[in-house]
GUKEPA-887583 format. One record per residue: x, y, z of N, C-alpha, C in turn; residue in one letter. Coordinates in steps of 0.001 Angstrom, whole numbers, plus 500000, padded with zeros to 6 digits. Example, Ala and Ser with C-alpha at 12.3 -4.5 7.8 and 13.67 -1.06 7.14 Angstrom:
residues 2
513190494310507800512300495500507800513200496700507800A512850497750507080513670498940507140512900500030507870S
This chain:
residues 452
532557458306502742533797459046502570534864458443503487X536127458480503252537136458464504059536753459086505339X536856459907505280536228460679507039535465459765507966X534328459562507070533047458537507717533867457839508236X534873456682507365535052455385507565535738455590508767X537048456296508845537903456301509786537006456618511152X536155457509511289535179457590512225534835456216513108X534159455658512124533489454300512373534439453792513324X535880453435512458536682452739513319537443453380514595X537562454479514548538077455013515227536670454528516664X535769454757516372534577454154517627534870453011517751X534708451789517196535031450506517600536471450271518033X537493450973518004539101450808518423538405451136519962X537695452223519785537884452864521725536749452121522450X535678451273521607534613450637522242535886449226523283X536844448836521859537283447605522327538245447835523622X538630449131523357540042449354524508539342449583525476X537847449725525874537176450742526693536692448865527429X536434448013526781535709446322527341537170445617528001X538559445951527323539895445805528257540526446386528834X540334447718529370540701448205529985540523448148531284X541210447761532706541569447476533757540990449100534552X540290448907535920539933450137536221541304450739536954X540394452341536944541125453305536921541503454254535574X542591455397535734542878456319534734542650455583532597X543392454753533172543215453706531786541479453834531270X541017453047532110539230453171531830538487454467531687X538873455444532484538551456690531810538723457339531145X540107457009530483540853457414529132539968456865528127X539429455824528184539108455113527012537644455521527181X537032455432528405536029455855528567535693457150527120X536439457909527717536308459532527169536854459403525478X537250458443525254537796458356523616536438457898522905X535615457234523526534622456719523039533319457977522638X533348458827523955532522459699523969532867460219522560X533792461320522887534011461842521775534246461193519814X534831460009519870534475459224519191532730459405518740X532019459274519510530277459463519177530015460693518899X530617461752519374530510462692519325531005463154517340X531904462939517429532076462984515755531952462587514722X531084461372514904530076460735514393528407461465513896X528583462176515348527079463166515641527078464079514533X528226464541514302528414465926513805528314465836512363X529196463915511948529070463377510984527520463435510061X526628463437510990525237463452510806524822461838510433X525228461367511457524856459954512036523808459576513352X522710459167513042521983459510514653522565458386515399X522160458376516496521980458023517543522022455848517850X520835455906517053521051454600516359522171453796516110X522132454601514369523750454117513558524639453940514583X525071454752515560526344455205516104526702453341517236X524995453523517873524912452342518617525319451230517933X524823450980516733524952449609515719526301449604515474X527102450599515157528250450899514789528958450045516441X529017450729517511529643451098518674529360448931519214X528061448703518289528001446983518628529123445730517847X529860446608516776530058445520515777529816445683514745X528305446389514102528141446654513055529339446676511778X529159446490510875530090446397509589530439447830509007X531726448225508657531931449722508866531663450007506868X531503451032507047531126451217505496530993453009505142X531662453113503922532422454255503684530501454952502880X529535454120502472528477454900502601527688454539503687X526845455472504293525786455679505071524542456811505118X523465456548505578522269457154505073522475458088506233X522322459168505726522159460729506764520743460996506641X520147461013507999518626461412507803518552462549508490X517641463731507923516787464730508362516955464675509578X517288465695510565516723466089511804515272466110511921X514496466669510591513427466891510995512332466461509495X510868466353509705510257465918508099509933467395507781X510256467111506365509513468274505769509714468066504142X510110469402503843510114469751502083511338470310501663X512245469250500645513230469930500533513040471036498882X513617472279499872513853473438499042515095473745498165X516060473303498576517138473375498029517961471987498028X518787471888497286519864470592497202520748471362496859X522041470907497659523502471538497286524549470223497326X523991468958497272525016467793497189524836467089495735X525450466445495223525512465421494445526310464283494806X525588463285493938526329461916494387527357462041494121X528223461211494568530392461442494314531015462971495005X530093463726495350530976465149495262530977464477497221X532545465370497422533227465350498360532841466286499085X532860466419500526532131467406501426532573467091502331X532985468369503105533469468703504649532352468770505327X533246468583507063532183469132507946531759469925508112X530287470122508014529832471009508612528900471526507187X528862470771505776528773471214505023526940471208504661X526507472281503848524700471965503929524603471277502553X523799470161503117523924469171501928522360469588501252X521415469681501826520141469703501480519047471060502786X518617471721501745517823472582502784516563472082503009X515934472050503942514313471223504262513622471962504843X512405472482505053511153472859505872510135472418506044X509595472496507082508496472196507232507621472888506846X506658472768505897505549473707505013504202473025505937X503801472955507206502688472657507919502219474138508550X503336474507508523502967475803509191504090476939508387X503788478187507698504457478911507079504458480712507412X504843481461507180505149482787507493504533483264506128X503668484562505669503601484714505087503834486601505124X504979487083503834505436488174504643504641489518503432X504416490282504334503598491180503562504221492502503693X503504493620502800503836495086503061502805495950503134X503072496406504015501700498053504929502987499427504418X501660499909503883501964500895503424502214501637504416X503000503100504477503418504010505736502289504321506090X500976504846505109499861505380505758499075504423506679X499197503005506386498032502300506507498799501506508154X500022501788508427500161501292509776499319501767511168X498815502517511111497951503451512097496927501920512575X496232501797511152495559500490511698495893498972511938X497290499016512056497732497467512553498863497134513610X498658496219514478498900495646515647499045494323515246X500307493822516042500760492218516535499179491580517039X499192490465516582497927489939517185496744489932516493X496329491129515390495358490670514263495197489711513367X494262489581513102493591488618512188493777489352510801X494130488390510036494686488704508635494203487883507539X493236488311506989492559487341506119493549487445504086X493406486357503351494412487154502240494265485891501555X494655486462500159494156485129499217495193484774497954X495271484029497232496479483908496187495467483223495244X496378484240493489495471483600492435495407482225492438X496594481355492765496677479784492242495471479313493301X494974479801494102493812478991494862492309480279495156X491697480216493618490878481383493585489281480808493910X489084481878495352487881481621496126488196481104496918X489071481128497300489633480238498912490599481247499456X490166481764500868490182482548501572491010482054502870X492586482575503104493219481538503663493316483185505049X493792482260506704493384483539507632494588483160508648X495858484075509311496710484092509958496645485287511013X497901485257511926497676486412512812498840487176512567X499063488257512799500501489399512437501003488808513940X502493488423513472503305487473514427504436489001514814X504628489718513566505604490557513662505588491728512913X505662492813512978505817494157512565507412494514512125X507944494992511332509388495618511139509379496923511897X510219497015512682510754498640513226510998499533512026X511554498986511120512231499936509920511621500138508947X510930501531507906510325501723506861511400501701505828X510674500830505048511770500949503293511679502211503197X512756503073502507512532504344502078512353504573500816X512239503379499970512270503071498648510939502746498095X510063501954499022508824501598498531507918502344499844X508188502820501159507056503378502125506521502345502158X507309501218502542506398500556502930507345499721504387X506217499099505310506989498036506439506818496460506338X507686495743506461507255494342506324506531494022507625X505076492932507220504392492278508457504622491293507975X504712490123508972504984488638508828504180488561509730X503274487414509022501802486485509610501950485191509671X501641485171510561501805483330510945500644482669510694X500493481220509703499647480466508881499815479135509193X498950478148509419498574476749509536498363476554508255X499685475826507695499108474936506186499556473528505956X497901473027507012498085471675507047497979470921505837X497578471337504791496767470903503298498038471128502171X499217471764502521500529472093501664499711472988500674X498316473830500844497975474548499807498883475402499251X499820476430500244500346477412500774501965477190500205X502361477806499199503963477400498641504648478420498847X505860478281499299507025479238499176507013480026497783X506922481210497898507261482204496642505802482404496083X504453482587496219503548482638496216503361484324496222X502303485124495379501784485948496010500544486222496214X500534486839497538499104487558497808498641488745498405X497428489153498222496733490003498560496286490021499883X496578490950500669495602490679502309494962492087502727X494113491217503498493144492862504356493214492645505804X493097493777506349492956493331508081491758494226507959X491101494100509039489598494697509678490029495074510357X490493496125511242490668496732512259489396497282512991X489276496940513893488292497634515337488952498616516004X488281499562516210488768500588516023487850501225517515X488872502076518600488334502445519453488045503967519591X487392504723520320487057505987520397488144506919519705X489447506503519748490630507473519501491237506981518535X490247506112517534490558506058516309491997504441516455X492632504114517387493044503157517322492705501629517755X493427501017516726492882499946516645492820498802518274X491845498114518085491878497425519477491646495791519137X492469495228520365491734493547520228489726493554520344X489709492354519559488872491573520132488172491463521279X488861491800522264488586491563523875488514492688524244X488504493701523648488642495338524404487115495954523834X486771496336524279485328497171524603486286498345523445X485111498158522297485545499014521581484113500491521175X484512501476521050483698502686520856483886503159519261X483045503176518575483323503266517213483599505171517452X484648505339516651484969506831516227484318507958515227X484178508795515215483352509900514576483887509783513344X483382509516512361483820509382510771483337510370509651X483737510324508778483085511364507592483390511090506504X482891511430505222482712510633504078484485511093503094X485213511088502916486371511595502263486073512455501274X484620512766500800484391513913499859483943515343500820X483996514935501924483673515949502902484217516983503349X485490516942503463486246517998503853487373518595502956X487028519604502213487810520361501898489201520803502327X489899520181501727491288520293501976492363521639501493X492889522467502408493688523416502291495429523433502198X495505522175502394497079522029503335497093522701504539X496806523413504918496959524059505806495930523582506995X494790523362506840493247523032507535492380522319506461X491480521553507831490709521047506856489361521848507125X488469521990506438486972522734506478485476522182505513X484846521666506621483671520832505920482576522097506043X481338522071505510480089522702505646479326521927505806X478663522444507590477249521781508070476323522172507414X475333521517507898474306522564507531473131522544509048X472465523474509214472240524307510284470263524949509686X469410524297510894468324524550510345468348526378510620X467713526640509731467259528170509556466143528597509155X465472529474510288463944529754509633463061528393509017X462353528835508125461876527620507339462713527059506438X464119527105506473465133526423506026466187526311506547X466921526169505674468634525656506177469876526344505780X470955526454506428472110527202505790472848526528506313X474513526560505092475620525881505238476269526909505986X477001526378507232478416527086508256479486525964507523X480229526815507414481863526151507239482388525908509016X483143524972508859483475524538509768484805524037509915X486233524760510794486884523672510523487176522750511652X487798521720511179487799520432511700489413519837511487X489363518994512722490697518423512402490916516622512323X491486516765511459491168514842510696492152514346511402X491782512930511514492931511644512242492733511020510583X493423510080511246493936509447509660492436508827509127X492945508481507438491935507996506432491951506379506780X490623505627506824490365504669506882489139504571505698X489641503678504544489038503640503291488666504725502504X487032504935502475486773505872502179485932507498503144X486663507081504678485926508050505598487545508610506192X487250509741506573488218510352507552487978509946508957X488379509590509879488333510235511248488623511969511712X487333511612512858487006513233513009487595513493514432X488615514414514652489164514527516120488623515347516711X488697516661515945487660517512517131487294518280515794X485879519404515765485476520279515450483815519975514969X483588518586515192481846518023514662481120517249515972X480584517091516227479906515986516959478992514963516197X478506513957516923477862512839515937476474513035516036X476161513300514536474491513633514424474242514663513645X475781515761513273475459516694512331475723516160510995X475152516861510475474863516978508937476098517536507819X476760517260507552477781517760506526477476517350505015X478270518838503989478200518106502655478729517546502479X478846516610501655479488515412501112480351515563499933X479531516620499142479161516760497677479202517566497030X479695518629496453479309520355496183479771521468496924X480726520861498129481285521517498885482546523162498216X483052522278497031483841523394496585482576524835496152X481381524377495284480251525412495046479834526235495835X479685525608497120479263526305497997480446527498498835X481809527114498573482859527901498818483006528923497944X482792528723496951483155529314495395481961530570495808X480754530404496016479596530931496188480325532216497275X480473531765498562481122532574499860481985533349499010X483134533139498208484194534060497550483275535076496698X482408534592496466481916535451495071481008536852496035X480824536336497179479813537412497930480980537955498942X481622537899498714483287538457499405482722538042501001X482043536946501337482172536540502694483470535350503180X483106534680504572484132533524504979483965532729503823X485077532125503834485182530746502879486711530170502966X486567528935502700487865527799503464488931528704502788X489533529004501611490488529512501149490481531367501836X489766531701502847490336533305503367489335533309504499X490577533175505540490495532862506891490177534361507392X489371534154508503488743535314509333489852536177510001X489408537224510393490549538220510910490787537842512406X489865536754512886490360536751514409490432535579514292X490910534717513061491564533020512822492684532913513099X492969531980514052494817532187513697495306531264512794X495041531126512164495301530430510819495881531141509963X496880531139508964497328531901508043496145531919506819X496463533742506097495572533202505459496175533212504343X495252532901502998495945532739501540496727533109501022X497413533129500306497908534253499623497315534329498326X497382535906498327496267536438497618496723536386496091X497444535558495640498303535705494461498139534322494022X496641533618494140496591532123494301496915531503492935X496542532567491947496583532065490431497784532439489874X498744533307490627499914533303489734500461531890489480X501129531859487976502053530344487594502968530028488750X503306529401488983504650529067490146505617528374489303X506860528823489430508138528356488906508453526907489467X508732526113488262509133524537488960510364524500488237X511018523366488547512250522716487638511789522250486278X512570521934485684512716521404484085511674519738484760X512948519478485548512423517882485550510976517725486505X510233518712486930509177518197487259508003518999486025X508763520168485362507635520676484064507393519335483169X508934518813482837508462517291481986507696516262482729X507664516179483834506780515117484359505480515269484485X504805516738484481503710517096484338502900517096483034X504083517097482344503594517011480746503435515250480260X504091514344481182503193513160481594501868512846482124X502260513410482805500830513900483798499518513858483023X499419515079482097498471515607480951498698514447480235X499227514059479392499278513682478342498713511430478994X499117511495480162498277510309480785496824510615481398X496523511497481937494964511453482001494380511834480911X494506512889479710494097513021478634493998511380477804X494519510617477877493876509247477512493048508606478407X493007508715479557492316508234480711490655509194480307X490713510229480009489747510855479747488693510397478834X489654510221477439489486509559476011488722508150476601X489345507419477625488934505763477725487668505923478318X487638506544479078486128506822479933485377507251478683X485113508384478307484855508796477109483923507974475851X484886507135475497484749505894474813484116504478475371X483534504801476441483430503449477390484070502313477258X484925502684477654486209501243477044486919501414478340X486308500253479157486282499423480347487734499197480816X488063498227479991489618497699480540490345499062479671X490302499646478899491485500626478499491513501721479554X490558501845480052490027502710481135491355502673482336X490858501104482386491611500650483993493088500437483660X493687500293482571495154500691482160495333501690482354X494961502734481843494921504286481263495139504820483093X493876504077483904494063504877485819495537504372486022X495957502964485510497587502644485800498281503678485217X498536504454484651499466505100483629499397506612484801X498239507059484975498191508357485860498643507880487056X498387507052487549499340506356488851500998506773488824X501469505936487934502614506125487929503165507358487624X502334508105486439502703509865486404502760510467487642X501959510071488023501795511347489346502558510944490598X503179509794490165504714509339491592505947509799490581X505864510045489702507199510773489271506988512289489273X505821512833489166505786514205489695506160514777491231X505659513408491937505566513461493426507424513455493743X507939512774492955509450512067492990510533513548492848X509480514302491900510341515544491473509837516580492128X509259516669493163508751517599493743509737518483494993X510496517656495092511952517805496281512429519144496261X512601519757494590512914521154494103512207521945494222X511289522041494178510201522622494163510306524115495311X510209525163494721510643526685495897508942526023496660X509528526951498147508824526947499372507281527006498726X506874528101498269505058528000497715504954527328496751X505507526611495710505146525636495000504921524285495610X506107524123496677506072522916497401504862523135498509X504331523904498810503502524151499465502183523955498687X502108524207497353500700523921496557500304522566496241X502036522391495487502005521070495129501259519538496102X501610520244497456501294519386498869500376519492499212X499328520381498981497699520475499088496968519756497975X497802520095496583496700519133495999497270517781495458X498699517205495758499261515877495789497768514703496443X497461515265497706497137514013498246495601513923497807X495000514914497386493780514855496616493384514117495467X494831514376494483494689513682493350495093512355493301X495905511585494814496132510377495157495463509977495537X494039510438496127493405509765497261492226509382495541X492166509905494753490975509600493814491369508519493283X492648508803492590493359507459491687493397506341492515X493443506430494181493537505304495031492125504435494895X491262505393494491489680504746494255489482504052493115X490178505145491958489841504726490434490469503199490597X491948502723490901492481501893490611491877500570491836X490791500703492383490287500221493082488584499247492409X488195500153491591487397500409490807486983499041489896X486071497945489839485979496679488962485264496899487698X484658498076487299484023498617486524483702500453485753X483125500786485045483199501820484324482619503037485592X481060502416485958480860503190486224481447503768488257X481903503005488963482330503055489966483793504284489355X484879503547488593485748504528488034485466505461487640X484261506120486939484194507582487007483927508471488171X483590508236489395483193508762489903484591509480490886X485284508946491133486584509604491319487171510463490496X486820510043489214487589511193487827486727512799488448X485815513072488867485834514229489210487054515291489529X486977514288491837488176515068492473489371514874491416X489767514115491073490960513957490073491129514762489017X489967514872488196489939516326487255489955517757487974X489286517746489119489255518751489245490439519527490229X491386518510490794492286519194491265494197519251490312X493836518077489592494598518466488079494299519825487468X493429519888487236492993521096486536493749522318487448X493639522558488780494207523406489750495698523541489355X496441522248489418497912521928488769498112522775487930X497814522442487472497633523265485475497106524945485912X496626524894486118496821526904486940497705527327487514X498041526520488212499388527139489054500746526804488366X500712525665487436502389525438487494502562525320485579X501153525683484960501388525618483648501239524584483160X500870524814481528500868523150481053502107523633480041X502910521939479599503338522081478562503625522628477788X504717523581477300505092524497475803503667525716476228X503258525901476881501536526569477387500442525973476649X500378524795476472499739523828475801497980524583476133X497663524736474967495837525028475640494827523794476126X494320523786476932493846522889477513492540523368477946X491224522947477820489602523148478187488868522687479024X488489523252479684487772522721481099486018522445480268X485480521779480516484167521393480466483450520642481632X481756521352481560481090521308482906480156520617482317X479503519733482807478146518798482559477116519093483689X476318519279482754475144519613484459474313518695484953X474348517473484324473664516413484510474617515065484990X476125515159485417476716514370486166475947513809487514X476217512903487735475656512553489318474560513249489364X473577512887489268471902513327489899471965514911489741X472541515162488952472495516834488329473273517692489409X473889516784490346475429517719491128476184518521490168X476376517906488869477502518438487505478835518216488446X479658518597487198481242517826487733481894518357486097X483029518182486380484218518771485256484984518067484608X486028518264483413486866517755483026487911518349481837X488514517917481819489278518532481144489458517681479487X490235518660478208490537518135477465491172519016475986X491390518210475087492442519521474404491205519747473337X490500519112472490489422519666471429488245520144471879X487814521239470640486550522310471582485497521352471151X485222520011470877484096519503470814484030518687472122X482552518847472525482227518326473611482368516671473944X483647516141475219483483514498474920483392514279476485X482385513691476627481827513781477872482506512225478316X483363512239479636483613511085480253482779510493480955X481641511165481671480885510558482777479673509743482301X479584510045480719478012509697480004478456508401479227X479858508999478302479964508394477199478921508529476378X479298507072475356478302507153474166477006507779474183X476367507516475956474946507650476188474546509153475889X475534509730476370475405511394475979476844512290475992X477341511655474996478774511831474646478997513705474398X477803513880473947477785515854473375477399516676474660X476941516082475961476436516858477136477179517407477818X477082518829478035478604519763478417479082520944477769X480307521842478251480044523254477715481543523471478556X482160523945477418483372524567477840483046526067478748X484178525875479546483660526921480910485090527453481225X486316527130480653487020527966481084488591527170480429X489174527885480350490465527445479208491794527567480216X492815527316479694494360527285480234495347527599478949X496023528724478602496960528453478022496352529144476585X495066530185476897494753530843475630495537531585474614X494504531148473431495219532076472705494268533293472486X495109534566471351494258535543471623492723535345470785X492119534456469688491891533969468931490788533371469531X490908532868471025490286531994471808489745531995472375X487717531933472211486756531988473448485822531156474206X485554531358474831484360529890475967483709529886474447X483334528045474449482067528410473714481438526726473836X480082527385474007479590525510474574479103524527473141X478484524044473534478087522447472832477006521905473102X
């Protein structure tokens, strides 16, 4: 360019005045013309070199090769040949891809278990079975309020260029985990924490309440117990106080055994003792609760997406299955979305059994196969089904509860669905007729239990 050239010369004018110049003010004048002279050369993006060859004699020339500060990979180009450009202008963007950032998102729940300094293992389809491992360099202060989620940026050695800009992946951290449930280095003497199975504790919103069990006589009896949870890690709770390690809790049948306590008008998690300070129920548990328009239509998503989810299990149809858990996913974040309206005891119900029916779908959609995915459709049926008592279905859409007594090792388990013929999700084909309507929503007068 013109610029360049005049540059050039403008250095060799002050090299020559700077070899005749007589000492004193003169010589430092010229001195200092030269500097700067190099100096705008520098900026030119001329190294060090050029400038010398130039500053010797060199032959002045309106092109010259601008090299990289540094090697790497260019990502962007913003020059073309002939096009004219100022100082200062970015001709070409470059990185070094030897070493890369790879930036991820932790969910709001799942920050409890991560710290600067872990090991971060994580993988991308374009390189499948190869298991690439960095450390969390950085945490974000700020939660999206849009996705709940925080950005972590992990720092990666990718000496092999496996590793490309715009890539995605999947990652896990292992957290070690100390007596108080938080996570610890490597180097810290760690105490594993009191855990419990996530089908264990009966959830109230209000408290949580598991049943021990307690030798008696020549047998055993369940005590309710409550307990207070630290956060979920996979599929176990942390236990803060109310168990010690070595007792026995159900896992499994826990609502039966509550259901049982109500029916003999004793304690049970839903009606707290007279010297509890716990609030207790309200005794009006089955009245409908008034919602908005826009969360009645989202519920009628709701239904109308696990009622195929039902059908896919049903049908043993594997991958329609694992679409069908996508579809209740997303229903039940637009119910969650419309829940804002919701009067004080609806929002209060809605919030006891929200995280129940999230924590199952978090399994189902976890799930590589049929039979692992049913086994969540339980809690998921069975606290949908609760939904649908309290807040109504659809136009009063009738809807049928059915019980199988031969689910899981003859535990039995529920489900819901709109025809009175028996379609069993947990068996399928194998025993598609096994089951017995047990209780309806939305009767008509016309309309009675009747099994199969």
């Amino acid at each position: 360019s013109p610029e360049m050239y005049g540059a050039q010369a403008e250095l060799q004018t002050a090299v020559q005045s700077l070899a005749t110049a007589g000492e004193g003010p003169a010589k430092d004048s010229a001195r200092r013309l030269v500097e700067a002279s190099r100096k705008k050369l520098l900026l030119l993006g001329l190294t060090s070199q050029q400038i010398d060859h130039i500053a010797a004699g060199g032959p002045l020339s309106e092109r010259l090769i601008v090299t990289a500060p540094f090697n790497g990979v260019v990502t962007k180009r913003q020059a073309t040949e002939g096009q004219y450009v100022k100082t200062g202008s970015v001709l070409y963007a470059i990185a070094d891809l030897s070493s890369v950032w790879v930036t991820l998102r932790a969910y709001e729940r799942d920050l409890v278990w991560l710290k600067p300094g872990q090991n971060v293992e994580f993988r991308t389809p374009s390189q499948a079975g190869q298991t690439f491992t960095g450390d969390i360099l950085f945490m974000d202060s700020i939660l999206d309020e849009k996705t709940r989620t925080v950005e972590v940026r992990v720092q990666v050695d990718n000496p092999d260029g496996l590793l490309k800009p715009g890539m995605l992946v999947s990652a896990e951290v292992e957290a070690v985990l100390g007596a108080l449930g938080q996570p610890v280095g490597p180097d810290q003497g760690a105490e594993p924490p009191l855990v419990i199975p996530v089908t264990a504790p009966l959830l109230t919103g209000r408290r949580a309440v598991v049943y021990v069990r307690l030798p008696w006589e020549d047998g055993f009896i369940y005590e309710g117990r409550v307990v207070v949870l630290g956060p979920r890690a996979d599929d176990f709770y942390l236990v803060e106080e109310g168990l010690t390690e070595g007792e026995e809790v159900v896992t499994r049948g826990g609502f039966k055994i509550d259901s049982a306590l109500q029916i003999l008008a004793k304690d049970s998690m839903m009606m707290a003792r007279a010297d509890d300070d716990s609030p207790v129920e309200d005794a009006s548990a089955m009245t409908v609760l008034d919602s908005p328009a826009e969360f009645q239509h989202s519920l009628s998503q709701l239904l109308e997406s696990y009622l195929q989810l039902q059908d896919k299990l049903a049908g043993d149809d594997d991958s329609g299955s694992a679409l069908a858990t996508t579809a209740v996913v997303e229903a039940l974040a637009v119910s969650q979305s419309h829940s804002a309206d919701l009067s004080v005891a609806a929002a209060m119900e809605w919030g006891r059994l929200y995280p129940l029916m999230d924590k199952a779908l978090q399994t189902m959609s976890r799930a590589k196969d049929l039979s692992s995915r049913r086994e969540p459709f339980q809690p998921l049926s069975d606290n949908l089904w609760v939904v649908f008592q309290r807040f109504g279905t659809p136009d009063n859409q009738v809807v049928r509860q059915f019980h199988c007594p031969m689910a899981f090792d003859n535990d039995g388990a529920e489900w819901f669905q709109l025809g009175k013929t028996t379609s069993n999700p947990y068996f399928g084909d194998m025993m598609l007729r096994c089951g017995s309507q047990v209780a309806i929503i939305g009767e008509d007068a016309d309309d009675h239990k009747e099994g199969h």
